[in-house]
ZAVEX-94992 format. One record per atom (N, C-alpha, C): atom name; z, x, y. Coordinates in nm, 4 decimals, padded with zeros to 6 digits, always signed. Atoms other than C-alpha are relative to their C-alpha. Example, Ala and Ser with C-alpha at 12.3 -4.5 7.8 and 13.67 -1.06 7.14 Angstrom:
2
N;+00.0000;+00.0890;-00.1190 $
CA;+00.7800;+01.2300;-00.4500 $
C;+00.0000;+00.0900;+00.1200 $
N;-00.0060;-00.0820;-00.1190 $
CA;+00.7140;+01.3670;-00.1060 $
C;+00.0730;-00.0770;+00.1090 $
END
This chain:
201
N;-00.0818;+00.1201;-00.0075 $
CA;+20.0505;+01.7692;+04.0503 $
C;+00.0061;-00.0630;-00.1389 $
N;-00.0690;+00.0397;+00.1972 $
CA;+20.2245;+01.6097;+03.7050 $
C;-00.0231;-00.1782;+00.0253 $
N;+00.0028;+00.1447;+00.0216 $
CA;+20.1219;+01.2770;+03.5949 $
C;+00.1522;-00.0755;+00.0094 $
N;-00.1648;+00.1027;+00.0091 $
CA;+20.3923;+00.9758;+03.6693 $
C;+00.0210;+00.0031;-00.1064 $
N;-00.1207;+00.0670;+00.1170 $
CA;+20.6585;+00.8963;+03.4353 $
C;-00.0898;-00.1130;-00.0528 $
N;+00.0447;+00.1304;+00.0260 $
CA;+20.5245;+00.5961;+03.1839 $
C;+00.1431;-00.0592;+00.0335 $
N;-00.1059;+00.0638;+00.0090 $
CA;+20.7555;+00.3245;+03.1644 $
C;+00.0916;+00.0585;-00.0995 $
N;-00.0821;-00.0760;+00.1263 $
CA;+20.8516;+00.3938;+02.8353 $
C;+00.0994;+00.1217;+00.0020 $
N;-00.0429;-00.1363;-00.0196 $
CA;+20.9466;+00.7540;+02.9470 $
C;+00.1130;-00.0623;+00.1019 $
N;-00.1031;+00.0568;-00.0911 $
CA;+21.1660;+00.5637;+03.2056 $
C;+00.1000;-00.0721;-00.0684 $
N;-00.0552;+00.0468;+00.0888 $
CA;+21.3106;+00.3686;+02.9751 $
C;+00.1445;+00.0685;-00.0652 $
N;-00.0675;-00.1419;+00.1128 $
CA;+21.4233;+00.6516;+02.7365 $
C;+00.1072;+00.0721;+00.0879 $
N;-00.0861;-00.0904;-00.1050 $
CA;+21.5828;+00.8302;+03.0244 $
C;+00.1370;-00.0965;+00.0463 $
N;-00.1394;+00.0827;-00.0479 $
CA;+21.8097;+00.5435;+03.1467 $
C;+00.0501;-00.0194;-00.1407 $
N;-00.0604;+00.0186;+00.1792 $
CA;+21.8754;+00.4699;+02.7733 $
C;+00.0821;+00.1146;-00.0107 $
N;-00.1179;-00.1522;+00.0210 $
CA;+22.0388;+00.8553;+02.7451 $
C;+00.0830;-00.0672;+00.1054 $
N;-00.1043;-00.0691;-00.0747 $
CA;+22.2470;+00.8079;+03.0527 $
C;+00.1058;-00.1674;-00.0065 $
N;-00.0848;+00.0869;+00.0393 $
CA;+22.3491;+00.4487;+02.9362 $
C;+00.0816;+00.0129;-00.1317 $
N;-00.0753;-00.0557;+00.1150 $
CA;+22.4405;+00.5664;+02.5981 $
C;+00.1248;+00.0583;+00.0308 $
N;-00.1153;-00.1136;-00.0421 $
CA;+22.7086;+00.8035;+02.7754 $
C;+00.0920;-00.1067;+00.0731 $
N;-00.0949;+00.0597;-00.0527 $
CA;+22.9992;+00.5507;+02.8122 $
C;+00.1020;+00.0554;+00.1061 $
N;-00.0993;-00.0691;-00.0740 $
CA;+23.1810;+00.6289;+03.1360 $
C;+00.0798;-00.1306;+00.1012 $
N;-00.1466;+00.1038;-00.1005 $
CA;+23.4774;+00.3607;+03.2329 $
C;+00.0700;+00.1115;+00.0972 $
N;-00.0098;-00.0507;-00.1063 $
CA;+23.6161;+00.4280;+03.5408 $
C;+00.1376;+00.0538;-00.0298 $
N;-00.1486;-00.0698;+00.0362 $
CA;+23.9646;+00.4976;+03.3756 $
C;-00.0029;+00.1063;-00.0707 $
N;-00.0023;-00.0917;+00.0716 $
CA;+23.8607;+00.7268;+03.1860 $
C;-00.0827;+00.1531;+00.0324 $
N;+00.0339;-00.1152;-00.1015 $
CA;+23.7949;+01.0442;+03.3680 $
C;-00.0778;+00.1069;-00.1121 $
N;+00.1174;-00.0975;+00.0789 $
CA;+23.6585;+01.3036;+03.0605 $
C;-00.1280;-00.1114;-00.0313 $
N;+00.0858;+00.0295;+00.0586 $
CA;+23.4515;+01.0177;+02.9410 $
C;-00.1316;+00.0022;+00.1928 $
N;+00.1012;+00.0096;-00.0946 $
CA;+23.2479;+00.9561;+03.3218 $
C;-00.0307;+00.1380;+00.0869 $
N;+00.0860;-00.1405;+00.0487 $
CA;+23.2262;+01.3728;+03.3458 $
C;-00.0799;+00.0248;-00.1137 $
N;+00.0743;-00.0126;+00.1289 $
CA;+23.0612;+01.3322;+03.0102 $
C;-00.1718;-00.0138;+00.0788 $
N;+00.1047;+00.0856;-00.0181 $
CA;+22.7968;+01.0891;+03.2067 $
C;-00.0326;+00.1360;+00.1204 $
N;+00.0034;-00.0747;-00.1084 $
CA;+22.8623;+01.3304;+03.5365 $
C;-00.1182;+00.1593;-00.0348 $
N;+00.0668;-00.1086;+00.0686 $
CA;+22.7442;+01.6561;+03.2946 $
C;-00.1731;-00.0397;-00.0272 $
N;+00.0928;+00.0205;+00.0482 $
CA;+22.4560;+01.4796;+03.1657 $
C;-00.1144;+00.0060;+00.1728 $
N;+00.0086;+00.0213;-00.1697 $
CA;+22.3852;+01.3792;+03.5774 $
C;-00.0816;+00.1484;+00.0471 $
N;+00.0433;-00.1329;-00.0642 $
CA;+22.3742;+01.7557;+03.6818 $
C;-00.1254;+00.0420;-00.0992 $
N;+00.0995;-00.1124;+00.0802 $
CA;+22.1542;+01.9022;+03.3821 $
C;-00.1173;-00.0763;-00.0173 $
N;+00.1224;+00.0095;-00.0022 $
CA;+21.8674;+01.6599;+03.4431 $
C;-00.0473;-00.0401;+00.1678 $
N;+00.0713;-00.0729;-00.1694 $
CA;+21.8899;+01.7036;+03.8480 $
C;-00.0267;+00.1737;+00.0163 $
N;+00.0401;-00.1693;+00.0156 $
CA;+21.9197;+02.0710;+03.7928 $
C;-00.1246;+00.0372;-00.0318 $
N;+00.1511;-00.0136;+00.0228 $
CA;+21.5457;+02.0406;+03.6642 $
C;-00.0617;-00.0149;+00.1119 $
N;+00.1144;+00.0281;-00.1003 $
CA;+21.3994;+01.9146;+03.9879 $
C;+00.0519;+00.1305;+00.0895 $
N;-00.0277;-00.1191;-00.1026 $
CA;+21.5493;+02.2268;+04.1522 $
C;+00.0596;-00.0596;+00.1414 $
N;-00.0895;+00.0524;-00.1199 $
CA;+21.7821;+02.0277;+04.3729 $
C;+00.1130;+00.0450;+00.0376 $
N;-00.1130;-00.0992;-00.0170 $
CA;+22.0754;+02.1698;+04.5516 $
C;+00.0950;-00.1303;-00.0749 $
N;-00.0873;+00.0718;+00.0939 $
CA;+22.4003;+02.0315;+04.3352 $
C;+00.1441;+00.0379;+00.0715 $
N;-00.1896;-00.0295;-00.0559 $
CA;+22.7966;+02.0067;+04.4789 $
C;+00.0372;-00.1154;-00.1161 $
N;-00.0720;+00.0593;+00.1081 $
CA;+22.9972;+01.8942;+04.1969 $
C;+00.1598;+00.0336;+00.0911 $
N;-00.1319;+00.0224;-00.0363 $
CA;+23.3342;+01.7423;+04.3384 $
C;+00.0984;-00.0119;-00.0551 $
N;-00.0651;+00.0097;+00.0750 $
CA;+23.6174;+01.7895;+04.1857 $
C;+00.0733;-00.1771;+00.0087 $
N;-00.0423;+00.0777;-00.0197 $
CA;+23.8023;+01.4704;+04.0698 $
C;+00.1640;-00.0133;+00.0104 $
N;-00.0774;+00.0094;-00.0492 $
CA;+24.1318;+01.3326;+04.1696 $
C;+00.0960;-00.0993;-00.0691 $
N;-00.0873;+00.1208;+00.0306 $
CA;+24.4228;+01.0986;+04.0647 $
C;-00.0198;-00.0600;-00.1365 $
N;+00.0201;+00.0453;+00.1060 $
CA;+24.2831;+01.0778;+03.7233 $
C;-00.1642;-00.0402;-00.0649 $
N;+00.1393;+00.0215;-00.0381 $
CA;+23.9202;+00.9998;+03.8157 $
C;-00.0748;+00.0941;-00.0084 $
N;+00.1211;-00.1036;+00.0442 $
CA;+23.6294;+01.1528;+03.7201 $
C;-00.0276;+00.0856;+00.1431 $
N;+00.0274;-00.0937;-00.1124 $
CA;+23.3941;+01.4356;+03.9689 $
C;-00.1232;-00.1022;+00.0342 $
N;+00.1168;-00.0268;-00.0801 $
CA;+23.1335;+01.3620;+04.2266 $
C;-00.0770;+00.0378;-00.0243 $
N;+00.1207;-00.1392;-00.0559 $
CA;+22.8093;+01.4732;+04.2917 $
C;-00.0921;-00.0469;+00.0871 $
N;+00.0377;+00.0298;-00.1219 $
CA;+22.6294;+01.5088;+04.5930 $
C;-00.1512;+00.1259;-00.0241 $
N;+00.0705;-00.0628;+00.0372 $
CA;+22.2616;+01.6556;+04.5619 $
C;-00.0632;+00.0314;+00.1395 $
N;+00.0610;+00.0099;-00.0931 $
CA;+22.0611;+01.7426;+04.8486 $
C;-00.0970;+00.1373;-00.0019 $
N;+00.1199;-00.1126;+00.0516 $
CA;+21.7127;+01.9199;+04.8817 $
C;+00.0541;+00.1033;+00.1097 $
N;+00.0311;-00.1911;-00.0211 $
CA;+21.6829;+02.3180;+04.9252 $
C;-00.0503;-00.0039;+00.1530 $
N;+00.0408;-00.0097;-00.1353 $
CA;+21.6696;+02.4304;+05.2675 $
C;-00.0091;-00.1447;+00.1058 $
N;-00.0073;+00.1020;-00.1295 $
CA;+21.7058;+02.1036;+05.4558 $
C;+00.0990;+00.0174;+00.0878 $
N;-00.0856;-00.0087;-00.1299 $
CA;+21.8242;+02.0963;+05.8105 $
C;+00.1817;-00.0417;-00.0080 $
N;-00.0959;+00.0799;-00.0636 $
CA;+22.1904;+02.0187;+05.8233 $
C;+00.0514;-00.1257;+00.0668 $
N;-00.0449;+00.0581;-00.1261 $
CA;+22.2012;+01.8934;+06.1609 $
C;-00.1110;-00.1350;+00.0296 $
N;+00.1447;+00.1325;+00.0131 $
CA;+21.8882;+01.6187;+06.0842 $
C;+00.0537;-00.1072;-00.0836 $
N;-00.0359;+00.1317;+00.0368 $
CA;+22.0304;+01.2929;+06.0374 $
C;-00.1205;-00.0587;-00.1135 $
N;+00.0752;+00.0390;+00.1308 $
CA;+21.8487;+01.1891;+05.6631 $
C;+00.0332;-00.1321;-00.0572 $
N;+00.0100;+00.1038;+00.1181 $
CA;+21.8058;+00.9608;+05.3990 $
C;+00.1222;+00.0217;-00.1265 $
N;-00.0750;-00.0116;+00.1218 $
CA;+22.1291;+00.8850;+05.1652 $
C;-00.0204;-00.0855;-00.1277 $
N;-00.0588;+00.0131;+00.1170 $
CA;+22.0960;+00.7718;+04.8317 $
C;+00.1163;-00.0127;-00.0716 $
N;-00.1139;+00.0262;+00.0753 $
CA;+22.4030;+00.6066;+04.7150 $
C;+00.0201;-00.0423;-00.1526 $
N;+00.0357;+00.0463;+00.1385 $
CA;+22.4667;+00.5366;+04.3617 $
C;+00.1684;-00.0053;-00.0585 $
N;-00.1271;-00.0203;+00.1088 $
CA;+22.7945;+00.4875;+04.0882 $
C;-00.0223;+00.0543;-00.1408 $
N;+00.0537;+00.0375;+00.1373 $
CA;+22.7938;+00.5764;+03.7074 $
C;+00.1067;-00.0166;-00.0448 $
N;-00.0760;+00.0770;+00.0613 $
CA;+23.1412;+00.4596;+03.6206 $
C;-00.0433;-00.1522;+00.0023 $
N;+00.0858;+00.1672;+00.0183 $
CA;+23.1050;+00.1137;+03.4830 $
C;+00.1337;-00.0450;-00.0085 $
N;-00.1083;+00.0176;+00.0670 $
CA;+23.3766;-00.1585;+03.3874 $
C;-00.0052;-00.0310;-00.1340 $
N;-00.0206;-00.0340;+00.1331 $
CA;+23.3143;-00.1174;+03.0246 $
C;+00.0775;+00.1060;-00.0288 $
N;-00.0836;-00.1156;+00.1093 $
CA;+23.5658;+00.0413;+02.7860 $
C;-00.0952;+00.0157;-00.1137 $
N;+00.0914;-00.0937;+00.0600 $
CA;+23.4573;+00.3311;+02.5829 $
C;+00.0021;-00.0989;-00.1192 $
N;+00.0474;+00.0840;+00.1382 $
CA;+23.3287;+00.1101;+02.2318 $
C;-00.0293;-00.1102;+00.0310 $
N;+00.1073;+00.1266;-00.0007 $
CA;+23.1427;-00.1540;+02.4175 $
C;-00.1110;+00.0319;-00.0172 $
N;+00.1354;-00.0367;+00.0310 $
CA;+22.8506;+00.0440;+02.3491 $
C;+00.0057;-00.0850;-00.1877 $
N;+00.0262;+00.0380;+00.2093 $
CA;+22.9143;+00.0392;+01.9297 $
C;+00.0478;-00.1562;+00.0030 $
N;-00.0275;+00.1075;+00.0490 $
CA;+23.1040;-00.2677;+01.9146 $
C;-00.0714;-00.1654;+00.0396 $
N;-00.0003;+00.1553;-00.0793 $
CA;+22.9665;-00.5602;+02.1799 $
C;-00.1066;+00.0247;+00.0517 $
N;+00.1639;+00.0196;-00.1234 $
CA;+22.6983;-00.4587;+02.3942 $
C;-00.0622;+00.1239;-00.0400 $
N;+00.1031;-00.1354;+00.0155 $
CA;+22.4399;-00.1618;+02.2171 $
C;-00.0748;+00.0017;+00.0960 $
N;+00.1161;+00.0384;-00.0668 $
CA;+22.1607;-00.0866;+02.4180 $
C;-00.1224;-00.0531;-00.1007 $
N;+00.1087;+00.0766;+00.0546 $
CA;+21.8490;-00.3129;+02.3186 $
C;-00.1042;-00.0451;+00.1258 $
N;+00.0909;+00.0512;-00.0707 $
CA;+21.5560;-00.4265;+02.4401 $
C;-00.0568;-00.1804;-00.0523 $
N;+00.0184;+00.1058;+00.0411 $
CA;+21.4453;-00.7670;+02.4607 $
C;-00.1320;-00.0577;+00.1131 $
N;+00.1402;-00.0517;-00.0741 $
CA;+21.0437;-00.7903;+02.5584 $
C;+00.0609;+00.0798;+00.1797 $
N;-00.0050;-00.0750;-00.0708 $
CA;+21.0714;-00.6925;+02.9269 $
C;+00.1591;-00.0015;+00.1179 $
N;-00.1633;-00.0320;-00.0269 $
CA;+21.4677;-00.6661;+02.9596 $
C;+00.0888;+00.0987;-00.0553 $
N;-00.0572;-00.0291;+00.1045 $
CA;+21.6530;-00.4082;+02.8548 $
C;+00.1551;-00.0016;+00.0379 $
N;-00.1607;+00.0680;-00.0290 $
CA;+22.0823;-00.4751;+02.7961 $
C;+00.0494;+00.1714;-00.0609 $
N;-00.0706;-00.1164;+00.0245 $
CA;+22.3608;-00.1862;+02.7471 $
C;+00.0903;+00.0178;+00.1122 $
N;-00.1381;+00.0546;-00.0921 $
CA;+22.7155;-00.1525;+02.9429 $
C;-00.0522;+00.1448;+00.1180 $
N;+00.0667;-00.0939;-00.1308 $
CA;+22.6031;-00.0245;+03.2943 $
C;-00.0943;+00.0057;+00.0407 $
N;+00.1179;-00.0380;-00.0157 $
CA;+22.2937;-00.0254;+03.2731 $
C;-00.0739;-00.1147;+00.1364 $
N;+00.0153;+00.0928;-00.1067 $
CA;+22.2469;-00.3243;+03.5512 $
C;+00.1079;+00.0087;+00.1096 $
N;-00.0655;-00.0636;-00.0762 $
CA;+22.5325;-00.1894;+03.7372 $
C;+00.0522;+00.1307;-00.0054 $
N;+00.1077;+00.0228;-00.0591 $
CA;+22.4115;+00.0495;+03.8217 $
C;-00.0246;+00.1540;-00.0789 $
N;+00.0717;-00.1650;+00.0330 $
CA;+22.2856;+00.3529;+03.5585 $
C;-00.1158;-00.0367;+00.0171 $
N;+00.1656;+00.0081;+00.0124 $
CA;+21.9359;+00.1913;+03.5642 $
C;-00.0628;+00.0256;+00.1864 $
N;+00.0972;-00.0144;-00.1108 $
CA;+21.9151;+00.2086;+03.9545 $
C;+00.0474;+00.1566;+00.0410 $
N;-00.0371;-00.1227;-00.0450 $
CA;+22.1106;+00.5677;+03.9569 $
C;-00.1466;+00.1159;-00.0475 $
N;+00.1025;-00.1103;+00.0372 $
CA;+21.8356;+00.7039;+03.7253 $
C;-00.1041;-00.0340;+00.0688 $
N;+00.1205;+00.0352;-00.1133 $
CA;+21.5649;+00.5532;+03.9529 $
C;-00.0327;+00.0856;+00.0826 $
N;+00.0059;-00.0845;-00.1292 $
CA;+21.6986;+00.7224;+04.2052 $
C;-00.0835;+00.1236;-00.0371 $
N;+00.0072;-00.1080;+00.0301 $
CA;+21.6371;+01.0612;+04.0196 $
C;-00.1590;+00.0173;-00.0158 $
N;+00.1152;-00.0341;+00.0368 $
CA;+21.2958;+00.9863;+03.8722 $
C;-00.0870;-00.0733;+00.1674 $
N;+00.1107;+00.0055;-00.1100 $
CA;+21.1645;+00.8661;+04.2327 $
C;+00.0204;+00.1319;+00.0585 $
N;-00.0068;-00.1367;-00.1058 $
CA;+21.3263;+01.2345;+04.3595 $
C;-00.1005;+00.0466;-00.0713 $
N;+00.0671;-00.0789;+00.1052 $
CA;+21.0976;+01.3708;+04.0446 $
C;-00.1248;-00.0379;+00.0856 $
N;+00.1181;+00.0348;-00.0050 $
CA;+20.7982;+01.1708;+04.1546 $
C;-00.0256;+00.0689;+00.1413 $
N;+00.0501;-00.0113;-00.1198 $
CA;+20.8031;+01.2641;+04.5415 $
C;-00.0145;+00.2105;-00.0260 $
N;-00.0137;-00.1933;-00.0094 $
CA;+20.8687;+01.6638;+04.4675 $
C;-00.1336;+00.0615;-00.0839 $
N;+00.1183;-00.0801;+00.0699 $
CA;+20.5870;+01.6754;+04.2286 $
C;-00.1578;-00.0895;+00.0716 $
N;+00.1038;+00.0973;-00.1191 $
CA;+20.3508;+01.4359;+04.5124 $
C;-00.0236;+00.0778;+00.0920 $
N;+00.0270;-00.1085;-00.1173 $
CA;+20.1346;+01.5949;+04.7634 $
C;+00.0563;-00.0601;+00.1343 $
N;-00.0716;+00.0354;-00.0974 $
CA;+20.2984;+01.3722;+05.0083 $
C;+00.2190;+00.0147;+00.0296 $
N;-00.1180;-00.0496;-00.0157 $
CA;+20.6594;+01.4888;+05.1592 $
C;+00.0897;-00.1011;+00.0900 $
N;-00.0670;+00.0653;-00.0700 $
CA;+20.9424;+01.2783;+05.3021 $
C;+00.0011;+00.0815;+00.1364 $
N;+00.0695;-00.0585;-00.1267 $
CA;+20.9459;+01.3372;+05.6537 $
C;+00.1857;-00.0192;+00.0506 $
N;-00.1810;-00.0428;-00.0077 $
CA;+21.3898;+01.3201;+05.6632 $
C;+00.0583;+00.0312;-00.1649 $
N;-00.0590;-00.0343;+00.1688 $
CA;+21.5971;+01.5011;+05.4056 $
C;+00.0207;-00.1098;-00.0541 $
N;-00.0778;+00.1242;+00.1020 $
CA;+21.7035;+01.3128;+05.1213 $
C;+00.0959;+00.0700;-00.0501 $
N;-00.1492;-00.0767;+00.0402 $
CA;+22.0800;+01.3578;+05.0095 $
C;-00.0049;-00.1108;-00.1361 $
N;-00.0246;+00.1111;+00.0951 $
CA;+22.1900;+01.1681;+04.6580 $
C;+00.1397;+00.0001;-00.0292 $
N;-00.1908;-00.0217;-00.0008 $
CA;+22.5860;+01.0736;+04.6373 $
C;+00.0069;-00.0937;-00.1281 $
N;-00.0327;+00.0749;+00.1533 $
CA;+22.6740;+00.9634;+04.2778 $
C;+00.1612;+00.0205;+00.0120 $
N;-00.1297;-00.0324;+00.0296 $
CA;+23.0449;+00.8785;+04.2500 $
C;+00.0398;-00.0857;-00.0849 $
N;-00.0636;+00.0241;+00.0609 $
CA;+23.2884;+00.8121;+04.0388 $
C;+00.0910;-00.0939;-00.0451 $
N;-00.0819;+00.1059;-00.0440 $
CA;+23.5103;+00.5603;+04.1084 $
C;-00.0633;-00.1764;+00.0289 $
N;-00.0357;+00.1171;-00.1096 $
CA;+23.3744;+00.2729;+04.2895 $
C;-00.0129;-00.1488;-00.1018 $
N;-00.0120;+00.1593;+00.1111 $
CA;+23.4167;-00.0132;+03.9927 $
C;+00.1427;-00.0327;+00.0689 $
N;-00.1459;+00.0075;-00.0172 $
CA;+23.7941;+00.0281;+04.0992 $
C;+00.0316;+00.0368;+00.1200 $
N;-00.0600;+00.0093;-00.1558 $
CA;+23.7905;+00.0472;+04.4899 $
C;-00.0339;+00.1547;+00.0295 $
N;+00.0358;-00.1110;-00.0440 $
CA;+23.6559;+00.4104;+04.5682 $
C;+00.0934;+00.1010;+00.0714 $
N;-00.0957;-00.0219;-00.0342 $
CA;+23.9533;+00.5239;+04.6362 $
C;-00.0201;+00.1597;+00.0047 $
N;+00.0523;-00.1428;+00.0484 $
CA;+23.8548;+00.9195;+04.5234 $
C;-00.1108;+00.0413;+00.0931 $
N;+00.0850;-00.0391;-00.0564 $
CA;+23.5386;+00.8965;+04.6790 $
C;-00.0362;-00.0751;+00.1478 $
N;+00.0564;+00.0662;-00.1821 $
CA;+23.5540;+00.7080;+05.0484 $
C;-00.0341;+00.1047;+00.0884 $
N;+00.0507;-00.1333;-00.1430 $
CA;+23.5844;+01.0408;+05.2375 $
C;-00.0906;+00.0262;+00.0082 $
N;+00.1026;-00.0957;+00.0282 $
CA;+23.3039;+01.2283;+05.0703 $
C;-00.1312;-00.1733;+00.0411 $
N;+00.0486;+00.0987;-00.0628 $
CA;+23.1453;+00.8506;+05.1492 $
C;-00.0332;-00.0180;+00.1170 $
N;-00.0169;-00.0075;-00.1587 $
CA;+23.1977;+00.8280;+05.5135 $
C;-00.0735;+00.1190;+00.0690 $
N;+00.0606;-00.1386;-00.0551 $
CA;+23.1104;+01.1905;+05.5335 $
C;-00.1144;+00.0206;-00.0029 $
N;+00.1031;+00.0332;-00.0203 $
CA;+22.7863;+01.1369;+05.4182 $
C;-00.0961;-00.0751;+00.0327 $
N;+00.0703;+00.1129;-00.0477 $
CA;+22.6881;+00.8079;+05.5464 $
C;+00.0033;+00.0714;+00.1283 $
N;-00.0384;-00.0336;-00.1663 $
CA;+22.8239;+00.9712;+05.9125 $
C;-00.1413;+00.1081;+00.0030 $
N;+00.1964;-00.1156;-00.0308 $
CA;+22.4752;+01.2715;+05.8384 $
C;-00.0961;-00.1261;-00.0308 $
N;+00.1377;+00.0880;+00.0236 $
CA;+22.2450;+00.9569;+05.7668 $
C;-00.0134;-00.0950;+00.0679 $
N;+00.0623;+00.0978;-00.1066 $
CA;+22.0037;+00.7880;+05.9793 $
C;-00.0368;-00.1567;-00.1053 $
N;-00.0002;+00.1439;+00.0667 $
CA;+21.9472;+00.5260;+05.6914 $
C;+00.1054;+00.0324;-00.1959 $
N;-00.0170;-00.0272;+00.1043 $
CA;+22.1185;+00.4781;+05.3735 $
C;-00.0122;-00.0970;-00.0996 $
N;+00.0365;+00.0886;+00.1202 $
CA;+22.0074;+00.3001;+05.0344 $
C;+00.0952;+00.0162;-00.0927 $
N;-00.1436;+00.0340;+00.1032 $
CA;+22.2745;+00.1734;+04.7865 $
C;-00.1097;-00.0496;-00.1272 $
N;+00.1023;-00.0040;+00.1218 $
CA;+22.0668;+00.1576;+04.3941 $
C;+00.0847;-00.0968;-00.0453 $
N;-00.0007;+00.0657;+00.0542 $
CA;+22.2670;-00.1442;+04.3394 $
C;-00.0840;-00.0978;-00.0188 $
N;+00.1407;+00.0634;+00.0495 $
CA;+22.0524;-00.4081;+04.1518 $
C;-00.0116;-00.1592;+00.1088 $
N;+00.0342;+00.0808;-00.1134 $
CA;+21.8815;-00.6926;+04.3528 $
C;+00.0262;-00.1489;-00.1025 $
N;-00.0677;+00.1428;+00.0585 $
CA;+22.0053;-01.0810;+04.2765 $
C;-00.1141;-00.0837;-00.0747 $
N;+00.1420;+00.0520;+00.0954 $
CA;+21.7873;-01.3417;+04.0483 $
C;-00.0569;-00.0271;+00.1521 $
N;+00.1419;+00.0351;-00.0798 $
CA;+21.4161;-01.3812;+04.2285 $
C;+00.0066;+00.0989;+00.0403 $
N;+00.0906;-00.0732;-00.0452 $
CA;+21.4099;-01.0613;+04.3258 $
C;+00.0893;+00.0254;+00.1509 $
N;-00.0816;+00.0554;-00.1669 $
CA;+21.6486;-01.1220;+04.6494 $
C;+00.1112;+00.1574;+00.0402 $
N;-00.0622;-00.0520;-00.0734 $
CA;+21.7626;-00.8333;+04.8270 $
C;+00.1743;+00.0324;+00.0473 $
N;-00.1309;+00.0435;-00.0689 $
CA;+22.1330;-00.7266;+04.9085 $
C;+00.0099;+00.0493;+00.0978 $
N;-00.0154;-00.1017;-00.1717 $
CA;+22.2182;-00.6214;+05.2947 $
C;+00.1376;+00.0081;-00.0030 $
N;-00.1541;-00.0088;-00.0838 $
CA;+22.5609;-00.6660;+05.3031 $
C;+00.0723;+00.0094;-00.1584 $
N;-00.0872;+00.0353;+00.1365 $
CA;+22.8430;-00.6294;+05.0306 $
C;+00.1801;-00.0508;+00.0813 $
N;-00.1557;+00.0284;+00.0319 $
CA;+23.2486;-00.7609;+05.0024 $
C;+00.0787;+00.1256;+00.0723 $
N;-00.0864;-00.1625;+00.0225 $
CA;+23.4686;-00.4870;+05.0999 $
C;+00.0993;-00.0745;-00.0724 $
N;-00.0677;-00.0201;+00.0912 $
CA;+23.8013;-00.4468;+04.9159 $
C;+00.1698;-00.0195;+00.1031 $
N;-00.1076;-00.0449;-00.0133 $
CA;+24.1790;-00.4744;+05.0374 $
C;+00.1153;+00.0221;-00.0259 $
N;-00.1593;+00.0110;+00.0621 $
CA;+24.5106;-00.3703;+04.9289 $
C;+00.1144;-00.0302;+00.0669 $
N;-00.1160;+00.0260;-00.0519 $
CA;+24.8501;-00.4836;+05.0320 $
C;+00.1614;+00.0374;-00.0666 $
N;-00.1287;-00.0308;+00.1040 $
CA;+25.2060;-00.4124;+04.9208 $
C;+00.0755;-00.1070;+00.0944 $
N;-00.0622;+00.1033;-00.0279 $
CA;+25.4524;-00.6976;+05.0026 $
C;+00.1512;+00.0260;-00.0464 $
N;-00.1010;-00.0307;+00.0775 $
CA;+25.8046;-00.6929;+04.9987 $
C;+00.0627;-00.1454;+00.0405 $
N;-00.0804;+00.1577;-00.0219 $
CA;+26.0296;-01.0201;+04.9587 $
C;+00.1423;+00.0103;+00.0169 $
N;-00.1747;+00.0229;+00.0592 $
CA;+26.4211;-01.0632;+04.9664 $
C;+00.0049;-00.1688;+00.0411 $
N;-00.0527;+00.1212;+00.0184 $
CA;+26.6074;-01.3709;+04.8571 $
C;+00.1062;+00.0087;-00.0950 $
N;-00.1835;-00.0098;+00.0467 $
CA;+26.8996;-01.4968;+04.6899 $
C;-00.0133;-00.0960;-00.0740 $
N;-00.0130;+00.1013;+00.0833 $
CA;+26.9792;-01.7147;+04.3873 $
C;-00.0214;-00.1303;+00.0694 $
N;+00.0182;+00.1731;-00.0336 $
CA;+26.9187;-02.1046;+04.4213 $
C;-00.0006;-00.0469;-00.0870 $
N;+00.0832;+00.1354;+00.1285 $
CA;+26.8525;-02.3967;+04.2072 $
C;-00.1011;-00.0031;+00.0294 $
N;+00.1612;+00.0431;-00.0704 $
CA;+26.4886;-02.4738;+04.2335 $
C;-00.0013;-00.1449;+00.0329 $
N;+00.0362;+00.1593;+00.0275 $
CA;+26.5733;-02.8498;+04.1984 $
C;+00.0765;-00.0717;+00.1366 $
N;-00.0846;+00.0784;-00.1334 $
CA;+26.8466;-02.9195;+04.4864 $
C;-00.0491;+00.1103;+00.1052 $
N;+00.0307;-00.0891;-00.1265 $
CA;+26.7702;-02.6161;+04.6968 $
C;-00.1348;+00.0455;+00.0772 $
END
């Protein structure tokens, strides 16, 4: 069994995957973040589905451990790593820094610091003599700064296999818990009308 992660070593790791600017408009730049994604889950020997992306939008990925049941309602792991930073808020406005026990950088509080969490708690339990007792699945997508529009299906589809599912967005000041979020809706509207005055009519 492998000694935990220090902090520091935790640190360093969200620091790489905040460095990797990925706005949600910009589809090569959040495969940049997506690439980086696969080649340090590919170390824990996790199964990997890379989704293709859609409408302009970056890919998916959906991890889930080796040999688990299918048909056994599990544990999902939700996560994002598009952000709404454009690519040169890293260099120009927001670097990453540390400031004693805070550290700042675009994404990194929504939500690369709780995506890589996710990864280094899969690290910690696989190299622990104790074993989850329901699969664990991990759904990283692409989209959802801008309404998830790309990724609701592959959403639905995997919330519909899970008996519980955890969302790695970050928790409010004190420490406070979120249970519930906003949803989102769109409308299209159509008007007709006809010249007027605005003042007599």
């Amino acid at each position: 069994m492998s000694e935990p992660a220090t902090a520091p070593e935790i640190l360093e790791g969200i620091r790489s995957w905040v460095e990797i600017e990925s706005f949600s408009s910009d589809a090569a730049a959040v495969n940049r973040m997506m690439d980086r994604a696969v080649a340090d889950w590919r170390a824990t020997g996790i199964d990997i589905e890379r989704v293709s992306g859609r409408d302009g939008f970056g890919d998916h990925l959906l991890m889930s451990e080796p040999d688990a049941d299918p048909g056994v309602k599990g544990i999902l792991v939700l996560c994002h790593l598009d952000t709404v930073h454009p690519i040169g808020t890293l260099a120009d406005d927001l670097p990453f820094r540390t400031d004693g026990d805070k550290a700042y950088g675009p994404g990194i509080y929504d939500m690369k610091g709780g995506a890589y969490l996710a990864l280094q708690a899969y690290r910690e339990i696989t190299t622990g003599s104790a074993k989850p007792r329901l699969p664990l699945r991990f759904l990283y997508t692409a989209d959802e700064e801008v309404g998830s529009n790309t990724s609701v299906d592959l959403i639905k589809r995997e919330a519909g296999r899970a008996k519980y599912v955890l969302v790695t967005e970050p928790a409010r000041d004190g420490g406070q818990i979120v249970s519930a979020r906003k949803g989102v809706g769109r409308y299209t509207i159509h008007a007709e009308g006809r010249p007027a005055h605005s003042g007599s009519r």
